[in-house]
N, C-alpha and C positions, 0 to 999 in steps of 0.2 A: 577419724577426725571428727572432732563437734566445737559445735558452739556456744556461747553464752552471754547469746544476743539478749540486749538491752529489751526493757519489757514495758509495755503501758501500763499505764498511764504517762504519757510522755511531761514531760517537764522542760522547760527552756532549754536547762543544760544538757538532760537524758537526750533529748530532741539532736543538739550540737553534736552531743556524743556518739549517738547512732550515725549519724550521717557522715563523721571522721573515720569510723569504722567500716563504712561503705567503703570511706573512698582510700581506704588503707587496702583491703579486702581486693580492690579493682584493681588498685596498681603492682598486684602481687602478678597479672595476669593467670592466675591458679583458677580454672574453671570448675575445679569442685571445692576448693576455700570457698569461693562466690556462691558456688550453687547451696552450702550448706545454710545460709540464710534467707531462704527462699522455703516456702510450706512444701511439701511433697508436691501436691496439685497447683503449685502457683501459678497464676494467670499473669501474662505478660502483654505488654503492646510493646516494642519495638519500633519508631518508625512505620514500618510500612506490615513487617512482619506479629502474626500470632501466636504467643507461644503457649503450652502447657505442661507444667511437670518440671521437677528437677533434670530429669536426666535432655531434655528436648533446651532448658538453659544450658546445660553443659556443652552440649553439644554446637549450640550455638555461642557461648564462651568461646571456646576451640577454635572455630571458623571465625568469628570474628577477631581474633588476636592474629591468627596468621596473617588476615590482609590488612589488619592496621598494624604496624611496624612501630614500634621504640613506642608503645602508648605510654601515655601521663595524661591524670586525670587530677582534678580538684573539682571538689562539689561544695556548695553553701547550702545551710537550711534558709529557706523561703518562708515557712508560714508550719502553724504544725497544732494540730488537735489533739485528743486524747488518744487514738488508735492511728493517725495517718500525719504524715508529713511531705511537703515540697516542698521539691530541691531542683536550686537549677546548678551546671556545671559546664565543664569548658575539659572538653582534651585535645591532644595532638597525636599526631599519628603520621606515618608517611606510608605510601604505598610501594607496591614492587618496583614502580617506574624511581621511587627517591621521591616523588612530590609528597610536601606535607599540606598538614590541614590542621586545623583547629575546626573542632566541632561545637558547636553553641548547644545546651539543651535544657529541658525542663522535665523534671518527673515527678507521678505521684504516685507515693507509695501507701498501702493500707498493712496493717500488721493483725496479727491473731494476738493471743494472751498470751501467748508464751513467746511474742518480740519476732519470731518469723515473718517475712512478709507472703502475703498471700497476693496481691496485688502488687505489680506495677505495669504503670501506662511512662512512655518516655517519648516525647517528640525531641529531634534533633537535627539540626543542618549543619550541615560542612562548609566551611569557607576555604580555597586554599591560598597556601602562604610560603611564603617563600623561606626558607631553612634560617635565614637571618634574623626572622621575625617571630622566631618561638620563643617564647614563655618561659615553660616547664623542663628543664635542663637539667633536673636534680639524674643522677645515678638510678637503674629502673635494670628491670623491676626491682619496685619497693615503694614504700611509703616516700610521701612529700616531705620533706625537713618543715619542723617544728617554726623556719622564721622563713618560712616561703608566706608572702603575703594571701595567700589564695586568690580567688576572684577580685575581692576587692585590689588587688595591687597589677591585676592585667587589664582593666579599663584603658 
């Protein structure tokens, strides 16, 4: 399996581009779809956790999909340079017990020249919420439907 991740010099739309493609990528819940845009050696922040390397994402892909249940994610671009961008996004998720959550976050990501990211830092809180009160209801895994408002339509 490969890729052909969008490449810097980022551009408004490249920028948009990239960052739908994340969040196409995420909803796939595929821990090595995900991991393959990512550098070999990428450096991660995670909340609390630090990661290094493809396969130490994969592995945490894995672990984190089994304990968040039915995830659905949407990200927006934030702000975005020639090599790096941020993005804040919003997922859901429910645990073992059935309680959901909607997670608030923000990331920054940095890329090399050939559109891999070598970097990212992600801070993120969980609110939880009562099953009545989700959002994101499209059919999963998979991508978000094309007239899902994203972020801007769950304020």
């Amino acid at each position: 399996m490969s890729v052909n991740p969008l490449k810097p010099p980022f551009t408004l739309d490249t920028a948009r581009a990239k960052v739908r493609a994340a969040e196409d990528a995420w909803n796939s819940r595929d821990p090595v779809r995900v991991s393959l845009a990512y550098t070999e050696d990428s450096a991660w922040r995670n909340r609390s956790e630090f990661l290094q390397g493809r396969a130490a994402i994969r592995a945490f892909l894995a672990a984190k999909w089994e304990r968040e249940r039915d995830y659905r994610l949407v990200k927006e671009l934030w702000a975005f340079a020639p090599d790096r961008l941020a993005v804040r996004f919003q997922y859901e998720f429910h645990d073992a017990t059935g309680q959901w959550f909607r997670a608030h976050g923000n990331e920054l990501w940095e890329f090399d020249a050939d559109g891999l990211m070598r970097r990212r830092e992600a801070s993120i809180n969980d609110v939880p919420i009562a099953e009545v009160a989700r959002k994101l209801r499209w059919p999963a895994p998979g991508p978000r439907p094309l007239d899902h408002p994203g972020i801007p339509g769950l304020a």
